[in-house]
PyMOL Python script that loads the backbone (N, CA, C, O; Angstrom):
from pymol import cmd

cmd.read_pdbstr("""\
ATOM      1  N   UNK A   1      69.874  56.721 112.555  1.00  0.00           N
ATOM      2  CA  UNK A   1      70.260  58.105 112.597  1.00  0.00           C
ATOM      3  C   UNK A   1      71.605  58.211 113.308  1.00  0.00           C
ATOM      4  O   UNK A   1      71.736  57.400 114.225  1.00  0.00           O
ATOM      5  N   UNK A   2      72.708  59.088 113.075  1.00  0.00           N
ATOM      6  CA  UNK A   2      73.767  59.847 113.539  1.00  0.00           C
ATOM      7  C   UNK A   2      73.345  60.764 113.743  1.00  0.00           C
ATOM      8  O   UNK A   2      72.710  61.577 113.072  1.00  0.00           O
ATOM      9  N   UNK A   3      73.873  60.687 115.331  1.00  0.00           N
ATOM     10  CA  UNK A   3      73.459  62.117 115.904  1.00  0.00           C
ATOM     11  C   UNK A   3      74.761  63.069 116.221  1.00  0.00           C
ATOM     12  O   UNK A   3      75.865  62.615 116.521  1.00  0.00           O
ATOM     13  N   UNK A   4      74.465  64.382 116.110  1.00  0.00           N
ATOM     14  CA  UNK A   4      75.974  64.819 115.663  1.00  0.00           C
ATOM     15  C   UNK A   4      75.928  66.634 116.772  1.00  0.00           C
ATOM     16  O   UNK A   4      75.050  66.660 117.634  1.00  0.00           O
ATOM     17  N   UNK A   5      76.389  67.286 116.709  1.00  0.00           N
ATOM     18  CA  UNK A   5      76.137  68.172 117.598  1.00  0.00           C
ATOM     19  C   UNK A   5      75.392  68.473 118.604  1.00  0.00           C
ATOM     20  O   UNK A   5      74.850  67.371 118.682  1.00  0.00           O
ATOM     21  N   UNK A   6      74.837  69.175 119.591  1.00  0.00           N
ATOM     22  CA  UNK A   6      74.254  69.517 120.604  1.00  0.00           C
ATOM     23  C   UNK A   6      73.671  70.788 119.767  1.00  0.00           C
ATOM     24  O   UNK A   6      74.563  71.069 118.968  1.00  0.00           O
ATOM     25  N   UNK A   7      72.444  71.792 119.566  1.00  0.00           N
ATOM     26  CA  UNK A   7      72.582  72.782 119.045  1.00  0.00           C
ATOM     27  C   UNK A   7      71.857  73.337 120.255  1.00  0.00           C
ATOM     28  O   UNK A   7      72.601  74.041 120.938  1.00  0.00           O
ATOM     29  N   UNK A   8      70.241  73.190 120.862  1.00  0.00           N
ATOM     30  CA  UNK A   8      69.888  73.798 122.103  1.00  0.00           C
ATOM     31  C   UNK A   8      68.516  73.389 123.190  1.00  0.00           C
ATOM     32  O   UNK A   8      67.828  72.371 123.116  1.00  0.00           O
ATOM     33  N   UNK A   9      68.451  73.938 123.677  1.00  0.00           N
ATOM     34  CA  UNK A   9      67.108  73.346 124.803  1.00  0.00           C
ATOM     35  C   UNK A   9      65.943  74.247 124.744  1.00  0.00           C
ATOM     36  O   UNK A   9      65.887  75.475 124.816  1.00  0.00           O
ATOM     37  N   UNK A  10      64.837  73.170 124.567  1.00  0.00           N
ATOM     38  CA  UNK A  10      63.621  74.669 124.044  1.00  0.00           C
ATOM     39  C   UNK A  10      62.318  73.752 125.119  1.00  0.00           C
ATOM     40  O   UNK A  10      61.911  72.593 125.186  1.00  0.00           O
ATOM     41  N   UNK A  11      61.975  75.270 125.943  1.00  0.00           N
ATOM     42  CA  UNK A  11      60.983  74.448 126.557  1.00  0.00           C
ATOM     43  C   UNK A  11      59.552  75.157 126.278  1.00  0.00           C
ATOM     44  O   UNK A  11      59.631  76.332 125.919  1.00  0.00           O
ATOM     45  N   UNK A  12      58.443  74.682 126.378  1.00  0.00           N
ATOM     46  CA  UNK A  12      57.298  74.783 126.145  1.00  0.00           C
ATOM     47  C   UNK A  12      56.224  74.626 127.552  1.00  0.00           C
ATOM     48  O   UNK A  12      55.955  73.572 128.129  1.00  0.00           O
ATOM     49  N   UNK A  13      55.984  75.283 127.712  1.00  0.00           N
ATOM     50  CA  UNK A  13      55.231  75.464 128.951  1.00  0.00           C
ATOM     51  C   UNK A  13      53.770  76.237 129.214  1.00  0.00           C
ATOM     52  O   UNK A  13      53.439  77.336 129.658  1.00  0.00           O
ATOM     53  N   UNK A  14      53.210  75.280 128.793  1.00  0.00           N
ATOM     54  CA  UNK A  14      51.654  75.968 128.663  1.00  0.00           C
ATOM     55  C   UNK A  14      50.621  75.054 129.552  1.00  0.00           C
ATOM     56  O   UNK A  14      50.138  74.352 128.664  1.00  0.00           O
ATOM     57  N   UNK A  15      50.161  74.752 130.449  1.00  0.00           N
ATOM     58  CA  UNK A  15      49.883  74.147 131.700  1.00  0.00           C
ATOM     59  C   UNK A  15      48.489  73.655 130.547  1.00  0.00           C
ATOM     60  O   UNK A  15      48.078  74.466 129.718  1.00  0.00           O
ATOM     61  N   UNK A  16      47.867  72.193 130.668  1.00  0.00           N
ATOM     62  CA  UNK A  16      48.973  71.329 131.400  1.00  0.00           C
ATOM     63  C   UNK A  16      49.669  70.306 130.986  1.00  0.00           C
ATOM     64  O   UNK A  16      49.741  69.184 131.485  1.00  0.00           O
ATOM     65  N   UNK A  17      50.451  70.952 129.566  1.00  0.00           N
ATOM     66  CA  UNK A  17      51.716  70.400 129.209  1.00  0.00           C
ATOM     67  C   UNK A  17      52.867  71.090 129.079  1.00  0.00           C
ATOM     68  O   UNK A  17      52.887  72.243 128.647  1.00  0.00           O
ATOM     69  N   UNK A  18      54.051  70.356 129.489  1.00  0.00           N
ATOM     70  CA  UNK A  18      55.318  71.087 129.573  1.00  0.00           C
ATOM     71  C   UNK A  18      56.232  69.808 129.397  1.00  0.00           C
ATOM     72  O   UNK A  18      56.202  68.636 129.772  1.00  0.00           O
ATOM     73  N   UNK A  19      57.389  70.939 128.337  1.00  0.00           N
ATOM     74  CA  UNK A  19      57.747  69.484 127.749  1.00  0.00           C
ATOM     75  C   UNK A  19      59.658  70.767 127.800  1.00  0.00           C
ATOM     76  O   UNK A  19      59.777  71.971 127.577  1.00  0.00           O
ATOM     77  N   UNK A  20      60.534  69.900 128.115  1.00  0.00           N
ATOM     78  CA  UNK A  20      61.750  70.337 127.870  1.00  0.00           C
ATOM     79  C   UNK A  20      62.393  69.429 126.496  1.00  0.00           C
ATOM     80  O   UNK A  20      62.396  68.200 126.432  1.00  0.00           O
ATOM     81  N   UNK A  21      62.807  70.159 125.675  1.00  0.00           N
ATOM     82  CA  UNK A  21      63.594  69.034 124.902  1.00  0.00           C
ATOM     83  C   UNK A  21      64.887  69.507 124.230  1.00  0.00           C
ATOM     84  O   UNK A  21      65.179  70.667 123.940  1.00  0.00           O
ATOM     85  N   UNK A  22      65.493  68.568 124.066  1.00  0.00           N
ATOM     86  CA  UNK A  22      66.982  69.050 123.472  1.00  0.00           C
ATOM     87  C   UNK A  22      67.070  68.642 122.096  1.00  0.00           C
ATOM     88  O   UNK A  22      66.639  67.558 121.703  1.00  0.00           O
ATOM     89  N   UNK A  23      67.611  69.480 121.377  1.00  0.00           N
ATOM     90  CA  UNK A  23      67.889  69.695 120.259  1.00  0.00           C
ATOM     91  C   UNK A  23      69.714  69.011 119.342  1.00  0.00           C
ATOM     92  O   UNK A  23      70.716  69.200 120.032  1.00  0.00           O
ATOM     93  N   UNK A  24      69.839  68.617 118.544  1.00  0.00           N
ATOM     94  CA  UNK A  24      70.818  68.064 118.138  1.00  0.00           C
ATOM     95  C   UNK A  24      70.989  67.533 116.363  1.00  0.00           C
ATOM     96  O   UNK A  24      70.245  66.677 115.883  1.00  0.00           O
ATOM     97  N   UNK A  25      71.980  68.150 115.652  1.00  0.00           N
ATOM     98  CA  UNK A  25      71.997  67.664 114.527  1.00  0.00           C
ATOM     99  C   UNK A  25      72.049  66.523 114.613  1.00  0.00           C
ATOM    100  O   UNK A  25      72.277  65.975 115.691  1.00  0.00           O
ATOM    101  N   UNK A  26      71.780  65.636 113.102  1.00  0.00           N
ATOM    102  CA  UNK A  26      71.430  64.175 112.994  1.00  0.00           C
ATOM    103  C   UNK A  26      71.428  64.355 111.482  1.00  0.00           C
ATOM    104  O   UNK A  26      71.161  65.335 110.786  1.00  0.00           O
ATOM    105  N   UNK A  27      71.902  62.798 111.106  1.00  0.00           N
ATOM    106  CA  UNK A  27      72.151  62.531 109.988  1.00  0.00           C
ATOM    107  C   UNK A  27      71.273  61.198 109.614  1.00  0.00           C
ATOM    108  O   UNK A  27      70.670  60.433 110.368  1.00  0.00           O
ATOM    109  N   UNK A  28      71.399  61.187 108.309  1.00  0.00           N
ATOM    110  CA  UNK A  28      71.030  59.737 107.968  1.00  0.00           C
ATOM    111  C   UNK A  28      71.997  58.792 108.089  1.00  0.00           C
ATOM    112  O   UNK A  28      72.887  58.999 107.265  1.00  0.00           O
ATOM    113  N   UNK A  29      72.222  57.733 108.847  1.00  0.00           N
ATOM    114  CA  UNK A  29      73.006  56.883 108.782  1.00  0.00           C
ATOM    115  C   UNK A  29      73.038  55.092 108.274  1.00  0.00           C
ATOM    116  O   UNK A  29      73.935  54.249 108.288  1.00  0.00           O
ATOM    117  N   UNK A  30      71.759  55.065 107.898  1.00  0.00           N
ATOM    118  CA  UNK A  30      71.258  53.487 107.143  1.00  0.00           C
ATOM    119  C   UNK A  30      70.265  53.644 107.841  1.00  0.00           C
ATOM    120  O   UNK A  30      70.062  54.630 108.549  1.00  0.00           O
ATOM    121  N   UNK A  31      69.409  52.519 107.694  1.00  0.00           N
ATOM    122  CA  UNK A  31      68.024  51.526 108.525  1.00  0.00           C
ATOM    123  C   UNK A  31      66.867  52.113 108.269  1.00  0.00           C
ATOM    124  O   UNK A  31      67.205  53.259 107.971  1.00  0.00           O
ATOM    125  N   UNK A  32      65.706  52.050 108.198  1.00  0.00           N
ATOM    126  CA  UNK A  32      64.317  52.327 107.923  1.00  0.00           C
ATOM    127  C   UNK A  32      63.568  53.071 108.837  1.00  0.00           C
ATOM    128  O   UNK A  32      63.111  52.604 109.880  1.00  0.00           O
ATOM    129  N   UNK A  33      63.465  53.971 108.542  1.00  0.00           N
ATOM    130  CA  UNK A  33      62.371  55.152 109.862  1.00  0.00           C
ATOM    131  C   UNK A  33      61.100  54.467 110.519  1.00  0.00           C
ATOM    132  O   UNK A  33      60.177  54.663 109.729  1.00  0.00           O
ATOM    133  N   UNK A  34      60.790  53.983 111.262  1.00  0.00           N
ATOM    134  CA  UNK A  34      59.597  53.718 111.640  1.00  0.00           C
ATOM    135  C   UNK A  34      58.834  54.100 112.644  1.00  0.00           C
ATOM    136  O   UNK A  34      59.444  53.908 113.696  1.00  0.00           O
ATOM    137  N   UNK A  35      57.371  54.730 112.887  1.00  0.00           N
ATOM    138  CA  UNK A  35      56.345  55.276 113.451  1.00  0.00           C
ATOM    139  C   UNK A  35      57.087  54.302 115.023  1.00  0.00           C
ATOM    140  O   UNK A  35      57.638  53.204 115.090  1.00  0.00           O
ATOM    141  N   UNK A  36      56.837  55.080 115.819  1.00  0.00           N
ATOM    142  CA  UNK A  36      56.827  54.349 117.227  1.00  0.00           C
ATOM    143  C   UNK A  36      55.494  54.628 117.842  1.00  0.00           C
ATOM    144  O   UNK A  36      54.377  54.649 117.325  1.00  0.00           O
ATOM    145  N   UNK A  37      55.975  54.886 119.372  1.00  0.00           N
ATOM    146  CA  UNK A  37      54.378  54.848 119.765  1.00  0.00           C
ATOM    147  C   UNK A  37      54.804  55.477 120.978  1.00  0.00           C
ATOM    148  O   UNK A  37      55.939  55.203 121.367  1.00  0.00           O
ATOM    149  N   UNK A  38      54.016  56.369 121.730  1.00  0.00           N
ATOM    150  CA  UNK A  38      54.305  57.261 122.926  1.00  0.00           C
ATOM    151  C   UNK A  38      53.900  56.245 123.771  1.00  0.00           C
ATOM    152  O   UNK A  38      53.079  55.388 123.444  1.00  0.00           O
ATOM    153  N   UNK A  39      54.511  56.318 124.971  1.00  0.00           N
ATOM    154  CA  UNK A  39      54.124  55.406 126.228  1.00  0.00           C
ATOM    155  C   UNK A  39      53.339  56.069 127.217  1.00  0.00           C
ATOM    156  O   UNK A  39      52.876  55.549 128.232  1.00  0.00           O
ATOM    157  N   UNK A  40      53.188  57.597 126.744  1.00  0.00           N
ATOM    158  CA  UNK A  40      51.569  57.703 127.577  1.00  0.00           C
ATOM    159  C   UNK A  40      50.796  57.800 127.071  1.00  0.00           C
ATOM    160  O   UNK A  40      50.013  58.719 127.314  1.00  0.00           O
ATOM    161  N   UNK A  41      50.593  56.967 126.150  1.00  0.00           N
ATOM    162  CA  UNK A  41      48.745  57.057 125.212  1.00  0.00           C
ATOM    163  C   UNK A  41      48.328  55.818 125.542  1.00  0.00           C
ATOM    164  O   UNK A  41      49.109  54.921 125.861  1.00  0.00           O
ATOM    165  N   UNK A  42      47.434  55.727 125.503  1.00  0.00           N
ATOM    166  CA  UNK A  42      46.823  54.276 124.801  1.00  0.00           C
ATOM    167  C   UNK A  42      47.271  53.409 123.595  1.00  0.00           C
ATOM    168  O   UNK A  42      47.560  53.974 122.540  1.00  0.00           O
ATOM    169  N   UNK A  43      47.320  52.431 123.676  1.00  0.00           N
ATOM    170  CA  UNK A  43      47.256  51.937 122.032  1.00  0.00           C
ATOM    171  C   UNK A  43      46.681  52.491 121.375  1.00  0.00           C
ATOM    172  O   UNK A  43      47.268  53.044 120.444  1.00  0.00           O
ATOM    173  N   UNK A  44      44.942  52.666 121.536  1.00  0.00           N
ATOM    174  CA  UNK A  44      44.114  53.154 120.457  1.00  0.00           C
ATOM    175  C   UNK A  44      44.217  55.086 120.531  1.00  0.00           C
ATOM    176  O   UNK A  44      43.687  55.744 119.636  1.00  0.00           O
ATOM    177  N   UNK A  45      44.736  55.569 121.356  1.00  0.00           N
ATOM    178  CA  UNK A  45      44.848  56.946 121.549  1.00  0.00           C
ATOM    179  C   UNK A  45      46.088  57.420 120.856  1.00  0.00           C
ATOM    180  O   UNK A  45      46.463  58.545 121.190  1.00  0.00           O
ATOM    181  N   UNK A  46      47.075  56.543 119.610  1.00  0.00           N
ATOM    182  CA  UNK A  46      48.489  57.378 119.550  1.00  0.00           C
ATOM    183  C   UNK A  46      48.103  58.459 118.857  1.00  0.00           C
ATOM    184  O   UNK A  46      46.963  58.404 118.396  1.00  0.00           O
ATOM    185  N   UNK A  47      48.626  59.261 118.688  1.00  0.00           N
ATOM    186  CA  UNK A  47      48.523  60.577 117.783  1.00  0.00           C
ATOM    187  C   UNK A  47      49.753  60.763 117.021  1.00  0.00           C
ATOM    188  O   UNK A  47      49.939  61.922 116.650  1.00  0.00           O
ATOM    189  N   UNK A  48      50.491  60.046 116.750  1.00  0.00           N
ATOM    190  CA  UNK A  48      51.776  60.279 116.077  1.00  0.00           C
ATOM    191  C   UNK A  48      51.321  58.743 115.022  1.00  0.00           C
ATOM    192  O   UNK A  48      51.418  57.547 115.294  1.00  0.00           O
ATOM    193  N   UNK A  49      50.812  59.456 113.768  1.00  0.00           N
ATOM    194  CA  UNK A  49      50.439  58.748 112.891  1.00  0.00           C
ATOM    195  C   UNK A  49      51.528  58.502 111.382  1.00  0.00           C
ATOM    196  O   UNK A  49      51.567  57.466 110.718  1.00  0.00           O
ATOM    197  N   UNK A  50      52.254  59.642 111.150  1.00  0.00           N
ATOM    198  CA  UNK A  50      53.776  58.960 110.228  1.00  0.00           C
ATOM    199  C   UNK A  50      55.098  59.793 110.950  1.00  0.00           C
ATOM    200  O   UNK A  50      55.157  60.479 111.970  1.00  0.00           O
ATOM    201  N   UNK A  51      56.156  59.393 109.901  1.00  0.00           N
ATOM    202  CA  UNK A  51      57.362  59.509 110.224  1.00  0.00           C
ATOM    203  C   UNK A  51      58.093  59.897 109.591  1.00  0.00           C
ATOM    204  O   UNK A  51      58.834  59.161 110.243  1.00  0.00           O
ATOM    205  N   UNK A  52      58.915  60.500 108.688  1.00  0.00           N
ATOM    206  CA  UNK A  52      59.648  60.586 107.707  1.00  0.00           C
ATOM    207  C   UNK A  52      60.577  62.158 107.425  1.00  0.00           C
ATOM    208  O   UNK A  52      60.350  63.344 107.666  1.00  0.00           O
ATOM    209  N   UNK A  53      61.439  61.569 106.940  1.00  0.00           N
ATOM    210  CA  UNK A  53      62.803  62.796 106.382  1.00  0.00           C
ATOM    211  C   UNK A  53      61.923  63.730 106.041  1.00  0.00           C
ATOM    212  O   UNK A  53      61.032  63.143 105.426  1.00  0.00           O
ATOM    213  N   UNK A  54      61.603  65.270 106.127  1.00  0.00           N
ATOM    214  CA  UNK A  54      61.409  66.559 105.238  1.00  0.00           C
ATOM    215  C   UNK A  54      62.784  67.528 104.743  1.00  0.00           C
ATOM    216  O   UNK A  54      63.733  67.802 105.479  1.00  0.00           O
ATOM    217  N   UNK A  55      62.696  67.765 103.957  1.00  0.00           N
ATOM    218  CA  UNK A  55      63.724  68.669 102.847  1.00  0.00           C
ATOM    219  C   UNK A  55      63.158  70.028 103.920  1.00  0.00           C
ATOM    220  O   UNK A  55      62.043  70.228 104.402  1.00  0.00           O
ATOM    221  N   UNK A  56      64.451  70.821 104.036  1.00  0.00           N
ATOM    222  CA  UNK A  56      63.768  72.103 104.093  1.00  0.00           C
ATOM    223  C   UNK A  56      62.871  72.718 103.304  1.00  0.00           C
ATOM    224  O   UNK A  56      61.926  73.407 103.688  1.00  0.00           O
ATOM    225  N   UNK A  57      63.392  72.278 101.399  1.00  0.00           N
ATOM    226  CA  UNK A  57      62.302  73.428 100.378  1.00  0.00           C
ATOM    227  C   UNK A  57      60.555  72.839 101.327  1.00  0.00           C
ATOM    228  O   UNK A  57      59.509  73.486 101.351  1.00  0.00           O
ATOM    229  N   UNK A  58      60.802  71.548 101.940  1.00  0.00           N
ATOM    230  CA  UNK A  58      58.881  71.057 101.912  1.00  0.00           C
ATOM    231  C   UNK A  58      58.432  71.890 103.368  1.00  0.00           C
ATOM    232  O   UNK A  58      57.228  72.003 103.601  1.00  0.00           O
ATOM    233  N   UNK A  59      59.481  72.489 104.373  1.00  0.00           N
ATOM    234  CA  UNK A  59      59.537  72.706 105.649  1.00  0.00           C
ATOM    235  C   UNK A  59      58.966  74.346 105.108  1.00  0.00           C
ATOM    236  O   UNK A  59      58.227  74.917 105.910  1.00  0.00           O
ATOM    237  N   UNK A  60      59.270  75.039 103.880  1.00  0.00           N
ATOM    238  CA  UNK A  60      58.999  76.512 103.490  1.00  0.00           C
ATOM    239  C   UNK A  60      57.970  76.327 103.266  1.00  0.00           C
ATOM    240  O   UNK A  60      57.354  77.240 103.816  1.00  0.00           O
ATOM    241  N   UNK A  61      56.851  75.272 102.453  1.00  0.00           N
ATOM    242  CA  UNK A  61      55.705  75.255 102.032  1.00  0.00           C
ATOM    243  C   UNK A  61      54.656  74.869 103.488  1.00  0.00           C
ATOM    244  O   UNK A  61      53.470  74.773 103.173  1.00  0.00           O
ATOM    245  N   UNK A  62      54.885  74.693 104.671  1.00  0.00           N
ATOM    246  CA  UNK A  62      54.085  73.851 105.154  1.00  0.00           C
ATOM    247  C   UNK A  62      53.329  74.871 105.936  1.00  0.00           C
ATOM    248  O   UNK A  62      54.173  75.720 106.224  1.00  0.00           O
ATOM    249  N   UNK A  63      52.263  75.204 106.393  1.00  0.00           N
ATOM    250  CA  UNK A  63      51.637  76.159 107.223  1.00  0.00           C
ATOM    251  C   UNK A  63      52.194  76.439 108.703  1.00  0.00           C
ATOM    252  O   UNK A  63      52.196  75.458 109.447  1.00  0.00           O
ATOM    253  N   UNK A  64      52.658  77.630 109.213  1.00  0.00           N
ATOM    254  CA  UNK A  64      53.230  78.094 109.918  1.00  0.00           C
ATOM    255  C   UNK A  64      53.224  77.505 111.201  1.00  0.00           C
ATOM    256  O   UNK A  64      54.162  77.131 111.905  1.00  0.00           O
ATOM    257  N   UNK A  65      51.465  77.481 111.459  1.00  0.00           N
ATOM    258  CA  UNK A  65      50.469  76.669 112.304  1.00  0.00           C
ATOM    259  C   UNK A  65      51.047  75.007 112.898  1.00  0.00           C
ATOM    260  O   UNK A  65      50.913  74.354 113.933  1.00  0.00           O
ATOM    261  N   UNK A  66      51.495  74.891 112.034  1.00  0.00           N
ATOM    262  CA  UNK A  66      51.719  73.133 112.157  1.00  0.00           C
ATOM    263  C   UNK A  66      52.744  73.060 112.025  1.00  0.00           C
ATOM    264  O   UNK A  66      53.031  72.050 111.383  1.00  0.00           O
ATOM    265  N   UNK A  67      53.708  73.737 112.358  1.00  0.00           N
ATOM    266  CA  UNK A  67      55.529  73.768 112.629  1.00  0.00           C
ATOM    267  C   UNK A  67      55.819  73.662 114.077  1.00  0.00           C
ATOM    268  O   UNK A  67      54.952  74.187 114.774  1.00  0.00           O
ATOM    269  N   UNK A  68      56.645  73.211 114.610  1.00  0.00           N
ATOM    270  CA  UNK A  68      57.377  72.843 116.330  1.00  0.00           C
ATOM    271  C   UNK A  68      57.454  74.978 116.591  1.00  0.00           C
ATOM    272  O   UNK A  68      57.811  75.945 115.919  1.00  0.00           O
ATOM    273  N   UNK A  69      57.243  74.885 117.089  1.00  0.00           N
ATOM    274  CA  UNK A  69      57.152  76.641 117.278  1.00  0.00           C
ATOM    275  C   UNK A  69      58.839  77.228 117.278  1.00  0.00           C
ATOM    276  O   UNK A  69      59.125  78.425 117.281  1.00  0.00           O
ATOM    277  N   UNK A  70      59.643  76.327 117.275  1.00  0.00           N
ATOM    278  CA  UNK A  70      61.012  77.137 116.995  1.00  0.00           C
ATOM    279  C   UNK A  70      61.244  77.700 115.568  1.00  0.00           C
ATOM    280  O   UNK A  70      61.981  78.604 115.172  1.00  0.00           O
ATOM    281  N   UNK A  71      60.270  76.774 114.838  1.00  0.00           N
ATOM    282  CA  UNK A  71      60.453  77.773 113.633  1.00  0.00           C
ATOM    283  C   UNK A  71      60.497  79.152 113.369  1.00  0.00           C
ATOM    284  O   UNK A  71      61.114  79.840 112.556  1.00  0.00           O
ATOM    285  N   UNK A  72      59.545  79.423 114.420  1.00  0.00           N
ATOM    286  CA  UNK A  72      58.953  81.218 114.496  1.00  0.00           C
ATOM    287  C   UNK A  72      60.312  81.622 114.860  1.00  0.00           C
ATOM    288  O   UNK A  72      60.773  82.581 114.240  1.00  0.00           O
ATOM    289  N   UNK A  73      61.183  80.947 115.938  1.00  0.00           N
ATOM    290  CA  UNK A  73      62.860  82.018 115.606  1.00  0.00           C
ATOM    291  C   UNK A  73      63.512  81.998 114.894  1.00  0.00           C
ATOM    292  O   UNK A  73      64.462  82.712 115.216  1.00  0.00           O
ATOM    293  N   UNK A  74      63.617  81.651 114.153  1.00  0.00           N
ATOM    294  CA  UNK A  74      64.644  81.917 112.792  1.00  0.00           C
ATOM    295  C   UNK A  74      63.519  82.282 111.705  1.00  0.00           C
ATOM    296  O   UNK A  74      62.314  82.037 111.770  1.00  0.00           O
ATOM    297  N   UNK A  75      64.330  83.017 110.555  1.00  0.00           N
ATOM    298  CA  UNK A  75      63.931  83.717 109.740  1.00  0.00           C
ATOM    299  C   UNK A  75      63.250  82.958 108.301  1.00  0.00           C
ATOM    300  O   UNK A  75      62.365  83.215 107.485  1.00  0.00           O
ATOM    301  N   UNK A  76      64.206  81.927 108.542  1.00  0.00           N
ATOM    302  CA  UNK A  76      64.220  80.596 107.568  1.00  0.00           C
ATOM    303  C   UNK A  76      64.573  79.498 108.167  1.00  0.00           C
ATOM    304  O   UNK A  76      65.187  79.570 109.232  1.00  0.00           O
ATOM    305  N   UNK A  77      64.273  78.359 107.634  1.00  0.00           N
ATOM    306  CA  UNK A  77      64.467  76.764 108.313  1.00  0.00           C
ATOM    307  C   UNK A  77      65.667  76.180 108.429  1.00  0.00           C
ATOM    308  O   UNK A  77      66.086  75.290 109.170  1.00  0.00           O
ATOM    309  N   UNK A  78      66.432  77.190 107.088  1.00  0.00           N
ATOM    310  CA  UNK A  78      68.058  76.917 107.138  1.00  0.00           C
ATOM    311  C   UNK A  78      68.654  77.139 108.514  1.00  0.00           C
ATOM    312  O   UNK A  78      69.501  76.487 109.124  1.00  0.00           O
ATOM    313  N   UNK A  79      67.998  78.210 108.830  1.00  0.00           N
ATOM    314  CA  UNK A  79      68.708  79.149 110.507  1.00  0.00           C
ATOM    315  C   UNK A  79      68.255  78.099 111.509  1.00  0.00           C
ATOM    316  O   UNK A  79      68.577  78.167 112.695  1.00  0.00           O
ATOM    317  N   UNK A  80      67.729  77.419 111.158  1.00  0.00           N
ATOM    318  CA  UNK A  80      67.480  76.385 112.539  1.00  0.00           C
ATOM    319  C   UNK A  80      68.837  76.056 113.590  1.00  0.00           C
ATOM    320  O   UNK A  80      69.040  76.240 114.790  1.00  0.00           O
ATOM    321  N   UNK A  81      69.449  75.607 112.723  1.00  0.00           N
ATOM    322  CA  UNK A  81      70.876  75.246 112.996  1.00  0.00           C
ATOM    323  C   UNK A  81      72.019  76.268 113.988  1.00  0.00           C
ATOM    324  O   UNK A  81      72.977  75.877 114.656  1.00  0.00           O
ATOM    325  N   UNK A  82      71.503  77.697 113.788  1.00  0.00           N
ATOM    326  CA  UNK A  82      71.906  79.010 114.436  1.00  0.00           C
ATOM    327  C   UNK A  82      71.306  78.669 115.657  1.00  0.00           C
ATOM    328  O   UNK A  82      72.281  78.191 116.238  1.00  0.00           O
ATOM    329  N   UNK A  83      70.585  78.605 116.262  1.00  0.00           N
ATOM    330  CA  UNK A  83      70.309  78.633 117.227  1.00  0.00           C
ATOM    331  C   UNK A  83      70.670  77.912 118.627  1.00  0.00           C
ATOM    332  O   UNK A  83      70.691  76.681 118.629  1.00  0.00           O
ATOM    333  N   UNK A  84      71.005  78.742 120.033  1.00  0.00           N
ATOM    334  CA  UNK A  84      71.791  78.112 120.940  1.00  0.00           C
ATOM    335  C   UNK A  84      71.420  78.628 121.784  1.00  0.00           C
ATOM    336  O   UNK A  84      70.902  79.741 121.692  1.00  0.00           O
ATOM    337  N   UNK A  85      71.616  77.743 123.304  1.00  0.00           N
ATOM    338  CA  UNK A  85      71.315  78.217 124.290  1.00  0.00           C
ATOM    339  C   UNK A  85      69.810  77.538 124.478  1.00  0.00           C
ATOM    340  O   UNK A  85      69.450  76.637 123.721  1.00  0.00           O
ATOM    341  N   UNK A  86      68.950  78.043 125.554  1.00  0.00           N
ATOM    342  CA  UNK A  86      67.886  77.579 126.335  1.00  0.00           C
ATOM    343  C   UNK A  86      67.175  78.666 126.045  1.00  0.00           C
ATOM    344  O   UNK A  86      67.343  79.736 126.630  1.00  0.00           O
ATOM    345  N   UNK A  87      65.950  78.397 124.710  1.00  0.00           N
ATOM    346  CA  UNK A  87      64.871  78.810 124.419  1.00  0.00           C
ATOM    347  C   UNK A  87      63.519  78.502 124.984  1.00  0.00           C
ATOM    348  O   UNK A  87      63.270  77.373 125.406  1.00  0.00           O
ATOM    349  N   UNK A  88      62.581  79.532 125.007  1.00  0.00           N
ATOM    350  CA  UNK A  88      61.293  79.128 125.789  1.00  0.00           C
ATOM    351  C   UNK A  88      60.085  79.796 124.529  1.00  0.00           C
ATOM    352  O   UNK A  88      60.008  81.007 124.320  1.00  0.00           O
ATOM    353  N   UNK A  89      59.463  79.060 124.000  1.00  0.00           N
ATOM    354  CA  UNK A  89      58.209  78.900 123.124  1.00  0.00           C
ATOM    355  C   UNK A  89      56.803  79.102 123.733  1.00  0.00           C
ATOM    356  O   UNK A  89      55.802  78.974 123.029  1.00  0.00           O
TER     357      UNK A  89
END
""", "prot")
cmd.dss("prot")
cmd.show_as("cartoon", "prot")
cmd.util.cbc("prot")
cmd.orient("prot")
């Protein structure tokens, strides 16, 4: 991946997880996507089971429910990119 702009900081804070994260365009730049693994799970506990590129048209079909909650600010998935500054979800 090429990572390419800064766009913003969105934090999530619902006790007792809280997670700050930063946001940044990214490109494809060569090499093969592959599943990693969180370093606070267990081996047998990961929960991050695939990995892969989504198109926005597949980001319009997907249930609201199961989107990173910044979706809910923008109007569309295109507007993702609009967004700046230090958001709280």
């Amino acid at each position: 991946m090429r990572v390419g702009k800064f766009l913003f900081v969105c934090e999530y804070n619902h006790p007792p997880l809280h997670a700050v994260e930063l946001f940044f365009e990214v490109s494809h730049a060569g090499g093969t996507l592959a599943t990693g693994t969180d370093p606070e799970m267990a081996p047998g506990r990961q929960i991050i089971r695939e990995v892969r590129l989504v198109s926005m048209a597949e980001i319009r079909q997907m249930p609201q429910a199961s989107l990173h909650g910044v979706f809910g600010l923008c109007d569309d998935p295109e507007n993702l990119e609009n967004l700046t500054g230090f958001l709280k979800i």
